[in-house]
C-alpha positions in Angstrom: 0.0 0.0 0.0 2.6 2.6 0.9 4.5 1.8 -2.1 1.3 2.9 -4.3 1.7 6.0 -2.7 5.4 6.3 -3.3 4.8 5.1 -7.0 1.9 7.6 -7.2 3.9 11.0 -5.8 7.0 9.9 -8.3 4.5 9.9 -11.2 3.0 12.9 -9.9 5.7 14.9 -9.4 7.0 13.9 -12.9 4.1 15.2 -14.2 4.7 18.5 -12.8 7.7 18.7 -14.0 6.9 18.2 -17.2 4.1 20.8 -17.0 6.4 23.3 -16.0 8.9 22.2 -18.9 6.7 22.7 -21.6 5.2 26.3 -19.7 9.1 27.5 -19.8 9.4 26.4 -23.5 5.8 27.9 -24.7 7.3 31.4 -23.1 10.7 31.1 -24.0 8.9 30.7 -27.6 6.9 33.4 -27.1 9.8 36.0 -26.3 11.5 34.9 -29.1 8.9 35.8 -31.2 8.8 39.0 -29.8 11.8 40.0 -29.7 12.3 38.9 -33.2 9.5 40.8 -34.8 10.8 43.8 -32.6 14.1 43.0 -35.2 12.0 42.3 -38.3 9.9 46.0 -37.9 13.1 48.2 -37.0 14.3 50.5 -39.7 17.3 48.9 -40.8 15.6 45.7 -41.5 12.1 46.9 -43.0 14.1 47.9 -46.2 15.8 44.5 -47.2 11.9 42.8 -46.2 10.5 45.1 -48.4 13.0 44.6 -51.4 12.1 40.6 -50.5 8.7 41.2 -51.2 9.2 42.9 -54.3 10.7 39.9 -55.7 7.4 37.5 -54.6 4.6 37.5 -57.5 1.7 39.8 -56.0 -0.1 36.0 -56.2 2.3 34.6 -53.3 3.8 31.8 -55.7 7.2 31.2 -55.2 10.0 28.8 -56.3 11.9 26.7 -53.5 14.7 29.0 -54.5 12.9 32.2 -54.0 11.7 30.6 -50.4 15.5 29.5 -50.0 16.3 33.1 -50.2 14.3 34.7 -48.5 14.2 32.6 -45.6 18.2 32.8 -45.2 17.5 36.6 -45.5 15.0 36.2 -42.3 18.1 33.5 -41.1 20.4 36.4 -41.0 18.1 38.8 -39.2 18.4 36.4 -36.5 21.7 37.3 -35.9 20.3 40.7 -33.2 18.8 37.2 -30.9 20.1 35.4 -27.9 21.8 32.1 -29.2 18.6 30.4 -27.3 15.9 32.6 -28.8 17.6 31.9 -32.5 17.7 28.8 -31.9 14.0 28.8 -31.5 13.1 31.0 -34.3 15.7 29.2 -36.7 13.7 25.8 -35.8 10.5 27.0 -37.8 12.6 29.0 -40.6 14.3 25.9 -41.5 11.8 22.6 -40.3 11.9 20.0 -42.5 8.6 20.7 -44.7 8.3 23.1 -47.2 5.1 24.3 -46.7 6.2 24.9 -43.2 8.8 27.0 -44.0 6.7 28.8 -46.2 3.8 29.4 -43.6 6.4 30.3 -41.0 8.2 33.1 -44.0 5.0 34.1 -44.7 3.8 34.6 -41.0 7.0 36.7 -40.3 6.5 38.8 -43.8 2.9 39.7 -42.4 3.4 40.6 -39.0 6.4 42.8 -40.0 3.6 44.4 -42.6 5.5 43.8 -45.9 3.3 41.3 -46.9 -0.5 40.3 -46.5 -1.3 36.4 -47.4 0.3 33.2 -47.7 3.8 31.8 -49.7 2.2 29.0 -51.8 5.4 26.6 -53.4 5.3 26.2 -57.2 6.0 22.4 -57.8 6.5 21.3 -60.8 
């Protein structure tokens, strides 16, 4: 009996810990994201975002290249970040999928007002 209650205040307390975890990495995301848009809106960057969008068709269809580019141009903005907070922001620029990458560029393009809609991939 008293070992169900040891068992049951380790799996407890695990669980707590694991809440808290996952709280600490939703804020840590969160000020990232701030403090990265606070980058993407500033002066000096607003002009190169701007030039980036130029370069999009006004329909939001873009090759992988174009994407490539302009997410390395977002890439480099990340540079003004704490090493942890670009290493958040640099895990959605560059995940795995495509369209990912493309909903995060878009995302960052609209909130820093150069842009108003979503990338869409031409595939051949």
């Amino acid at each position: 009996m008293k070992i169900d209650i040891i068992l049951s205040l380790i799996a407890g307390s695990a669980a707590v810990i694991g809440v808290i975890a996952s709280l600490s990495l939703v804020k840590q995301k969160f000020e990232a994201e701030r403090d990265f848009l606070s980058l993407l809106t500033n002066d000096a960057a607003l002009p190169r975002l701007r030039e980036l969008r130029k370069q999009i068709p006004p329909d939001g269809v873009t090759s992988p290249a174009e994407l490539k580019q302009l997410i390395t141009s977002l890439d480099q903005l990340t540079a003004g970040l704490s090493e942890r907070h670009r290493q958040l922001i640099r895990e959605g620029l560059w995940q795995p999928s495509v369209r990912g990458r493309a909903r995060y560029a878009a995302k960052w393009m609209n909130k820093a007002g150069v842009a108003s809609g979503p990338l869409l991939i031409a595939t051949p």
